[in-house]
C-alpha positions as CSV (number, residue, x, y, z in Angstrom):
1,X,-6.2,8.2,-5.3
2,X,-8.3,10.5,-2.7
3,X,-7.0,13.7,-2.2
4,X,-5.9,16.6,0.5
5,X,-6.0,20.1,0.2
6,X,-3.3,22.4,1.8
7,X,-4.7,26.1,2.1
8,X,-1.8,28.1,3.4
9,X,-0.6,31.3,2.5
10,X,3.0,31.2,3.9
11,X,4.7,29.6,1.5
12,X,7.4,28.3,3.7
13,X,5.0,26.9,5.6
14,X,2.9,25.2,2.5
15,X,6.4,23.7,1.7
16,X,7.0,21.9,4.8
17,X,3.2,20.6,5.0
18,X,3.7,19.6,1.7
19,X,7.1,17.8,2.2
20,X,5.5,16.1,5.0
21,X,2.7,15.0,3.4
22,X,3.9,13.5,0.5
23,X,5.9,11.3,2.6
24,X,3.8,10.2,4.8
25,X,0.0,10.4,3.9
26,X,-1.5,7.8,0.9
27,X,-3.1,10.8,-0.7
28,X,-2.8,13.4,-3.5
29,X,-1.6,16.5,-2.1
30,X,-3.0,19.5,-3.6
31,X,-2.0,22.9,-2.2
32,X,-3.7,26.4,-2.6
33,X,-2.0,29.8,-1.2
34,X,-6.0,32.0,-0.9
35,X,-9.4,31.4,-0.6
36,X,-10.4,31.9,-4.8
37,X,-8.0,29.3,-5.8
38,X,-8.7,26.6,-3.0
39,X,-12.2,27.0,-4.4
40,X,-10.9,27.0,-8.1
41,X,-9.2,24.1,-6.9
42,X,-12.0,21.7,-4.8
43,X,-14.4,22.0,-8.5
44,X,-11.2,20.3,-9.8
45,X,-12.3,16.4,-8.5
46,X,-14.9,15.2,-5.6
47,X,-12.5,12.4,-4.2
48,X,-11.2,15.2,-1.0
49,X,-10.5,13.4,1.8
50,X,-9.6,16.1,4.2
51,X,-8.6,19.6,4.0
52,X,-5.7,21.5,6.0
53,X,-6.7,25.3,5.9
54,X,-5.0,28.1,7.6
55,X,-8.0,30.4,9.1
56,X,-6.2,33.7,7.9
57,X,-5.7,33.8,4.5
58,X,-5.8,37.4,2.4
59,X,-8.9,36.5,0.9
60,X,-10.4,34.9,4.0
61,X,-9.6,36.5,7.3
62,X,-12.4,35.4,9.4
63,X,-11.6,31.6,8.2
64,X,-14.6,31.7,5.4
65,X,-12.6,29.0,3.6
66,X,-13.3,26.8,6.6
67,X,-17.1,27.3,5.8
68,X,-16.9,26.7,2.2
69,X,-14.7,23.4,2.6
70,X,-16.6,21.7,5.6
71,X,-20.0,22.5,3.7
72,X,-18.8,20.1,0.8
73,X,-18.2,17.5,3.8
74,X,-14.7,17.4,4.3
75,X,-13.0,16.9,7.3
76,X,-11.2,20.0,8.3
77,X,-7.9,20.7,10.2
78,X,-7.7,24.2,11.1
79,X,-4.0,26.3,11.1
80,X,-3.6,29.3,14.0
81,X,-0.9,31.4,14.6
82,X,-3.1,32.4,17.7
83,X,-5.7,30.6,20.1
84,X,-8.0,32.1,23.0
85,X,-11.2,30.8,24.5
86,X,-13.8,32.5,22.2
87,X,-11.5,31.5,19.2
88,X,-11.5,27.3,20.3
89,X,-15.1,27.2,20.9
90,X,-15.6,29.4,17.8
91,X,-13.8,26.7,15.8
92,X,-15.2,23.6,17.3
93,X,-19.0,24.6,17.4
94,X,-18.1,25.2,13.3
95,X,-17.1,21.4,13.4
96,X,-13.8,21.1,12.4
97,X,-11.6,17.7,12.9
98,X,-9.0,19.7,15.4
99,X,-6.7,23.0,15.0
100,X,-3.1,23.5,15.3
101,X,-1.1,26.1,16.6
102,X,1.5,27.0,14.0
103,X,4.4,26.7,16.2
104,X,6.7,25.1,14.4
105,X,7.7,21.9,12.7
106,X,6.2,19.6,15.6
107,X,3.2,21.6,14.4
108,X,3.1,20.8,11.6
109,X,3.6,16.7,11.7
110,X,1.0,16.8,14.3
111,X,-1.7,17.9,11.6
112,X,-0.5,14.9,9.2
113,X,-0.4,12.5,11.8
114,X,-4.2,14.2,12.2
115,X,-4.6,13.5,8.5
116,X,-3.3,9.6,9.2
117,X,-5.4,9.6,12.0
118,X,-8.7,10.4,10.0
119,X,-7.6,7.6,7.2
120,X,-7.0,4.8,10.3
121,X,-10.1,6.1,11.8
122,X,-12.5,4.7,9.0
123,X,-12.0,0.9,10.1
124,X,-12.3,1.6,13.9
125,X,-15.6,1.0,15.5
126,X,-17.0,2.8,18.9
127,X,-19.5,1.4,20.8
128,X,-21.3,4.3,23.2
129,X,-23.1,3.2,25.9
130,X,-25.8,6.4,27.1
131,X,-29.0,6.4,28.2
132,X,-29.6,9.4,27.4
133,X,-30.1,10.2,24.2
134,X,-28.9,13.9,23.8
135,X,-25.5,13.1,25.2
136,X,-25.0,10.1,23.2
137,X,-26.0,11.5,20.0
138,X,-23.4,14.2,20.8
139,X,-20.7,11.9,21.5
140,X,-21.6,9.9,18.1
141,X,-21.1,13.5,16.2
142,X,-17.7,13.7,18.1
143,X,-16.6,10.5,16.9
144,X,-18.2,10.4,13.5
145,X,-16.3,14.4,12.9
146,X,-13.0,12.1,13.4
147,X,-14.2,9.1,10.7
148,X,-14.9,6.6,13.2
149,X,-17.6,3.7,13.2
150,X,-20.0,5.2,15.6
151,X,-22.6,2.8,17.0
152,X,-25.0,2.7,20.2
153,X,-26.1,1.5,23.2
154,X,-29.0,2.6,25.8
155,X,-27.9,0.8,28.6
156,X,-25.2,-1.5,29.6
157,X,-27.2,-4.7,28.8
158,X,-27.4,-3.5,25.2
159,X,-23.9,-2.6,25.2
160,X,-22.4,-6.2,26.2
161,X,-24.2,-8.4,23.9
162,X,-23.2,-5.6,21.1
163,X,-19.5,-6.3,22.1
164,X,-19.7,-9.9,22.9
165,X,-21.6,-10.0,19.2
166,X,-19.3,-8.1,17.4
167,X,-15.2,-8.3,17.5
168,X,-14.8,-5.3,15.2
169,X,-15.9,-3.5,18.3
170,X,-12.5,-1.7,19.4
171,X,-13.5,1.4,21.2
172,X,-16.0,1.3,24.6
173,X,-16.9,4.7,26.1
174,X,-19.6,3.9,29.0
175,X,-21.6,5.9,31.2
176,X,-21.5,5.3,34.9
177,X,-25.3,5.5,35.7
178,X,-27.2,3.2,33.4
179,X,-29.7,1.1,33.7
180,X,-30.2,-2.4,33.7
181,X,-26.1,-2.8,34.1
182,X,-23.7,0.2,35.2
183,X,-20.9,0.9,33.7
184,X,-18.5,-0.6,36.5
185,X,-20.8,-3.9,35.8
186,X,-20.0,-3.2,32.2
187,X,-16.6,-3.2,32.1
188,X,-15.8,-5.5,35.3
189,X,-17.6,-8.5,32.8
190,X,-16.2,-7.0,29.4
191,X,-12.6,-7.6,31.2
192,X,-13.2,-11.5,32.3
193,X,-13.6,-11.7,28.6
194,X,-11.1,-9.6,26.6
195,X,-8.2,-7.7,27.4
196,X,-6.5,-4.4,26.4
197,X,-5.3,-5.3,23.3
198,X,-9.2,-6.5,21.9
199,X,-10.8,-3.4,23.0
200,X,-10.1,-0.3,24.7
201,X,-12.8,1.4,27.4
202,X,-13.2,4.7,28.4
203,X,-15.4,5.6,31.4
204,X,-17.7,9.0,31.7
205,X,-19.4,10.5,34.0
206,X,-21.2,13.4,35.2
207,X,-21.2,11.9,39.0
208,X,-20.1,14.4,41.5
209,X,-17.2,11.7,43.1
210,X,-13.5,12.3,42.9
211,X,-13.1,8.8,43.1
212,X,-14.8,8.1,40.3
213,X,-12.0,7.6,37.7
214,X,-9.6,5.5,39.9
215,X,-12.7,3.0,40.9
216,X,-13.6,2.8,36.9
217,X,-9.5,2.2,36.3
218,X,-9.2,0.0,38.9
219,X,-12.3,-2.3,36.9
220,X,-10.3,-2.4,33.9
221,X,-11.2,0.8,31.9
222,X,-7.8,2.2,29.8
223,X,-9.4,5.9,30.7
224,X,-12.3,8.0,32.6
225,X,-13.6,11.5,31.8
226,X,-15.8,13.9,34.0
227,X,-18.8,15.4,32.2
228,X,-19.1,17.7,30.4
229,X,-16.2,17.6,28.5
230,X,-14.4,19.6,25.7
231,X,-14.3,18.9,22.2
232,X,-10.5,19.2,22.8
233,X,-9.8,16.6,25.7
234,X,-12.7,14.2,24.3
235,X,-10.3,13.8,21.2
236,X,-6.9,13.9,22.7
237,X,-8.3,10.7,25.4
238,X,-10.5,9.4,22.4
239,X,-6.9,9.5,20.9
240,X,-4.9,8.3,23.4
241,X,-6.5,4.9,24.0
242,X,-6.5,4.2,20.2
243,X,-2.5,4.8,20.2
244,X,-2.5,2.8,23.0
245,X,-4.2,-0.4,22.1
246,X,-3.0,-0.3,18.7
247,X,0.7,-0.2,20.1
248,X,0.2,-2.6,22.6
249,X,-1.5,-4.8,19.5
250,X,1.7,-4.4,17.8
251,X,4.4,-5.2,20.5
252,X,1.7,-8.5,21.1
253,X,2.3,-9.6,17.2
254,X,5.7,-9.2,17.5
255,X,6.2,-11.1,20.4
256,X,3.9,-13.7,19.1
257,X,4.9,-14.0,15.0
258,X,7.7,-15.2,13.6
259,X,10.1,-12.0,11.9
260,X,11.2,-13.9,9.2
261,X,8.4,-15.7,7.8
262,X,5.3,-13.9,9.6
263,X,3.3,-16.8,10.8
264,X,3.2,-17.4,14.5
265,X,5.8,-18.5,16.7
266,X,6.2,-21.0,19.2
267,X,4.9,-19.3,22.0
268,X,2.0,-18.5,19.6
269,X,1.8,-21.7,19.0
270,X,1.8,-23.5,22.3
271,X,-0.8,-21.0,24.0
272,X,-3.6,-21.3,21.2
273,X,-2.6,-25.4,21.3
274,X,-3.4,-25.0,24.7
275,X,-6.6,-23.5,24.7
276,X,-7.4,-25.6,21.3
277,X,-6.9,-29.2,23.4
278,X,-9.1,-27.6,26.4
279,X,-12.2,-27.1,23.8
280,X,-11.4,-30.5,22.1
281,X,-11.4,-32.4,25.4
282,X,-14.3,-30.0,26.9
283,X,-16.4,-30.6,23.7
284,X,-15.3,-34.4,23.0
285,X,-14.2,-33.6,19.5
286,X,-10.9,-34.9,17.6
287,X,-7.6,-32.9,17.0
288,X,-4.3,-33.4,15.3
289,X,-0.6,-32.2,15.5
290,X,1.8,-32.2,12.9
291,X,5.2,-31.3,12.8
292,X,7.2,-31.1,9.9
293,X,10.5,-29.9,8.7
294,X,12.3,-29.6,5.2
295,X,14.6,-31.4,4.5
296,X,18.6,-31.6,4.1
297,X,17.3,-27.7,4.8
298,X,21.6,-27.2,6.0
299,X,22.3,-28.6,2.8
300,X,20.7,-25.5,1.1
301,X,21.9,-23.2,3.9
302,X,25.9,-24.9,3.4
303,X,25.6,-24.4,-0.3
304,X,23.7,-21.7,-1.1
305,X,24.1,-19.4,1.6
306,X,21.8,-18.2,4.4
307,X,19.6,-15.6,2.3
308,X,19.2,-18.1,-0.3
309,X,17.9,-20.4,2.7
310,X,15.4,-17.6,3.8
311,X,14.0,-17.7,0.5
312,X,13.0,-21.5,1.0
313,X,11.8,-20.8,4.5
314,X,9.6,-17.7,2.4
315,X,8.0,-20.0,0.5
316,X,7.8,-23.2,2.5
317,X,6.2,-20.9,5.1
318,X,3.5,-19.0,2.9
319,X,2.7,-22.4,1.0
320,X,1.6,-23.8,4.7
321,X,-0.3,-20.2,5.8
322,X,-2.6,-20.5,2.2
323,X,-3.1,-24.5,2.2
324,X,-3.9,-24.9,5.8
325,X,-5.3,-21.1,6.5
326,X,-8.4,-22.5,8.2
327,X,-6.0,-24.1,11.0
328,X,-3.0,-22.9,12.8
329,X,0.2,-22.9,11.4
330,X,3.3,-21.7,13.2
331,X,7.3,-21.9,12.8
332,X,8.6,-23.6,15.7
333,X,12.4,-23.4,15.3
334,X,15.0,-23.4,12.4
335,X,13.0,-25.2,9.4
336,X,10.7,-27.2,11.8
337,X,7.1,-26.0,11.7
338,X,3.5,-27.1,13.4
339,X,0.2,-27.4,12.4
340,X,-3.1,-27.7,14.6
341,X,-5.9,-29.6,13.1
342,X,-9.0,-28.8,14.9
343,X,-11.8,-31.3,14.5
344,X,-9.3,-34.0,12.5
345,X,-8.4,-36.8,13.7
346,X,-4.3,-37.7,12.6
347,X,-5.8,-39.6,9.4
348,X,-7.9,-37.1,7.9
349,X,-5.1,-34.6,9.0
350,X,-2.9,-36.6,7.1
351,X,-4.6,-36.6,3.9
352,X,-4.4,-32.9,3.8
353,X,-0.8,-33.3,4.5
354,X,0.0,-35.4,2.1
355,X,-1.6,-33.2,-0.7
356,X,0.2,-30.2,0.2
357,X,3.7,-32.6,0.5
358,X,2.9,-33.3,-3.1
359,X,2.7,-29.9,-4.0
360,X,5.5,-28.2,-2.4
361,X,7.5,-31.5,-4.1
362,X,6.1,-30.6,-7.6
363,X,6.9,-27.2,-7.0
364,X,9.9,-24.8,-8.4
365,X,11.2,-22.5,-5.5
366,X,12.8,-19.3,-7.7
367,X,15.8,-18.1,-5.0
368,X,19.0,-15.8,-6.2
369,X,20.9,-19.3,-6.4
370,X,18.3,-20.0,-9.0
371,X,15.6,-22.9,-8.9
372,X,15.4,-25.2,-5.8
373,X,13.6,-28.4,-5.1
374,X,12.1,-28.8,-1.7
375,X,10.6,-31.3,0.1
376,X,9.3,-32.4,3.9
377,X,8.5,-34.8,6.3
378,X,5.9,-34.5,8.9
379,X,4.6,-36.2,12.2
380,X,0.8,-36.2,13.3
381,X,-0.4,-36.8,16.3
382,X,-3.7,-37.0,17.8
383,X,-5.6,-37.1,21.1
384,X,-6.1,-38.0,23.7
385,X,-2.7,-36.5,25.3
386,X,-2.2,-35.1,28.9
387,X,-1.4,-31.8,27.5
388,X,0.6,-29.7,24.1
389,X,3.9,-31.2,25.1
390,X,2.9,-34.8,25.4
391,X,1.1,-34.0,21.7
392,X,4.3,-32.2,20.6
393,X,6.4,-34.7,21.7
394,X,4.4,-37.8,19.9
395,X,4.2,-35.4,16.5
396,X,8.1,-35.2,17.1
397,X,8.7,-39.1,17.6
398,X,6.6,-39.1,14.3
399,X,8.9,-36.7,12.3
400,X,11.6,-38.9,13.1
401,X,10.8,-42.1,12.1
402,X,9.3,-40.3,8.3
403,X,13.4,-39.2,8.4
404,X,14.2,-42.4,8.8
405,X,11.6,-43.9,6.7
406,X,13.4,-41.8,3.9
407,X,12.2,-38.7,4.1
408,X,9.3,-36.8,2.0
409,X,6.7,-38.7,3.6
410,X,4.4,-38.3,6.4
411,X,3.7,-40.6,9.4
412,X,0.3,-40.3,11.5
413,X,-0.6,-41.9,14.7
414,X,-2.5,-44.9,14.8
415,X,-4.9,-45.4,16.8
C-alpha cells in the first residue's frame, strides 16, 4: 500500500493528522517529528505518495525538508503557523500541492481532504485549450502538481473533436481568444452535447471586459477566471468545479439507480428506453422489451421475512446486471424488472432469456433462511410501438399470460 509522510514537530498536532489520516486516507501513514528522521525515514520504501511537512521544524527552519521531499517527486502539502505575500509565492514557485495554515482542526482535515484530493485526481482528465504555448504549458504544470490527466489543445477546433473523441474528458478550461473557434463557440456547442454532470468548463481570459465571466456563464461554463491568476485561486476554482460535477454526478445516480439492488430505476429506465426506440426507429434497426418478475416473490417475503426477500432481489438483480451487461437492465417496481435489447428482435431476445431463466432455476440462492429456489417469468416485446409505454405495456400483457401459462417461462411477441 502507497504511503504518506507526516513531518510535524508538534506532537499534538502529528496526533490529530495522524488520527485523521488513518481514517480516512487508503494509505500507510508514516510520521516523522525533524528533518534527519523524515529522511531516515523516505530511504525506508519508494511507494510515497504525498508528503505533509510542517516548514519549521528544529532541524529545518527555512522548510529545507520541503526541498529534499519534492526533489524525490512527491507531492507536497506544506504546514504554516504563519502566511504573508513573500512567504505564498515563496512556497508556490518551490511547487508544492497547496499550504495550510495551522489553525486548528478544520486545518487539519483540509490537508487530508488535499491528500484525497491528490489520490481522486489521478483518474480525472483536463483538456486545456491555449494557443499560446507558454500559458498552456503553465496551466498543464498547475494541474499535473495536483495528479491530474493534463492534455492539450491549440485552438478551439482541436479542443471539440478531443472532447467529442474522448468521454474520459471531465475537466475543460478554455481561452477566450482562439483561433479557428473561441471559447464562447467552444463551450456554446460542447453544451448542445453534454451537460454538467459529463464535463465541467472553466473559462479564462486575459480580455480587459468586466463582462467577460457572466457572458462565458451565461454559455454554459460552471466558472471563468481573469488572467493572470494565482497558484492559489487556480486550484481552489480547479477544485471547486470537480466537487461540483462529481456531487451533482452523485445526486444524478441516486436519483436514477435503484438503493437496494443498484441497477437503474424506472425513471432510468424509461428515459434511456426513450432515447434507445428514437435510434432504433431513426436507424431502422430491431429492439426488444422484456419484463419479468419472480415469482410467488410474497411467498418468500410472507415466510421468510423482508431481509430474507432482499437477499433474492440481491441476487436476482446481480444475475440480470452480469448476463445481460451489454444491454439495459433496470428494477421497475417490487420484484418486477426490464430489459432493453438493442438490435434484437423479441425472438433472439428470447433466446437469451430463456438461458438465463434456466440458470437462475438451476441455481441455489444462500439467504439467512438458508437455501432458496427462484424462478421467473418474462414478457418481450418488440417494435414497432408508438412509444416506451405502448412497448411496456405489450412486454406487461406478455408477463401475464407466462403467469398464467404457469409460470417460469417466457413469452415473446410474434410477429
Amino acid at each position: 500500500m502507497p504511503s504518506v509522510l507526516i513531518a510535524e514537530d508538534s506532537i499534538v498536532v502529528q496526533k490529530i493528522l495522524r488520527h485523521l489520516a488513518s481514517r480516512e486516507l487508503p494509505f500507510d501513514i508514516v510520521c516523522a517529528q525533524d528533518r534527519a528522521q523524515a529522511l531516515e525515514t523516505l530511504k525506508t520504501r519508494d511507494d510515497w505518495f504525498a508528503a505533509i511537512v510542517d516548514l519549521n521544524l528544529p532541524d529545518a527552519p527555512d522548510g529545507e525538508l520541503i526541498d529534499d521531499v519534492l526533489a524525490k517527486g512527491i507531492p507536497t502539502i506544506v504546514l504554516t503557523g504563519s502566511v504573508d505575500g513573500a512567504k505564498r509565492d515563496s512556497l508556490t514557485r518551490r511547487g508544492i500541492v497547496d499550504y495550510v495554515l495551522k489553525e486548528g482542526r478544520y486545518s487539519y482535515r483540509y490537508a487530508i481532504n488535499l491528500v484525497n484530493r491528490l489520490h481522486a485526481n489521478k483518474t480525472i482528465k483536463v483538456l486545456v485549450a491555449e494557443d499560446s504555448t507558454t500559458a498552456r504549458r503553465y496551466i498543464v504544470e498547475l494541474l499535473r502538481r495536483h495528479n491530474f490527466q493534463a492534455i492539450e489543445a491549440e485552438n478551439g477546433e482541436q479542443a471539440l473533436e478531443l472532447v467529442l473523441a474522448d468521454n474520459d474528458i471531465k475537466i475543460l478550461l478554455t481561452d477566450y481568444n482562439m483561433p479557428l473557434r473561441d471559447g464562447f463557440e467552444l463551450v456554446h456547442d460542447l453544451r448542445h452535447r453534454h451537460d454538467k454532470t459529463d464535463i465541467a468548463i472553466i473559462g479564462l481570459s486575459s480580455a480587459n471586459d468586466k463582462y467577460l465571466s457572466a457572458k462565458f456563464i451565461k454559455n454554459g461554463a460552471n466558472d471563468f477566471l481573469y488572467k493572470p491568476f494565482s497558484h492559489e485561486e487556480f486550484f481552489c476554482r480547479v477544485t471547486q468545479a470537480v466537487e461540483s460535477m462529481e456531487r451533482l454526478q452523485l445526486i444524478t445516480a441516486m436519483a436514477y439507480s435503484d438503493p437496494l439492488t443498484g441497477v437503474g430505476n424506472r425513471r432510468f429506465f424509461v428515459e434511456k428506453a426513450r432515447s434507445q426506440i428514437a435510434q432504433a426507429q431513426a436507424s431502422e434497426t430491431p429492439l426488444s422489451l422484456a419484463i419479468v418478475d419472480i415469482d410467488h416473490f410474497k411467498q418468500v417475503n410472507d415466510s421468510h421475512g423482508h431481509d430474507v426477500g432482499d437477499e433474492v432481489l440481491l441476487f436476482f438483480a446481480k444475475t440480470l446486471a452480469e448476463e445481460f451487461q451489454q444491454f439495459i437492465v433496470a428494477r421497475t417496481g417490487g420484484e418486477e424488472f426490464c430489459i432493453l435489447f438493442a438490435n434484437l428482435n423479441s425472438k433472439d431476445a428470447t433466446v437469451l432469456m430463456d438461458r438465463v431463466r434456466l440458470k437462475i432455476a438451476q441455481s441455489e440462492v444462500q439467504t439467512e433462511a438458508g437455501v432458496l429456489s427462484v424462478t421467473f417469468s418474462g414478457g418481450v416485446a418488440q417494435l414497432p410501438a408508438d412509444n416506451v409505454e405502448s412497448l411496456l405495456k405489450m412486454a406487461d400483457q406478455l408477463l401475464y399470460k407466462a403467469k398464467d401459462a404457469g409460470r417460469n417461462t417466457v413469452i415473446a411477441q410474434t410477429a
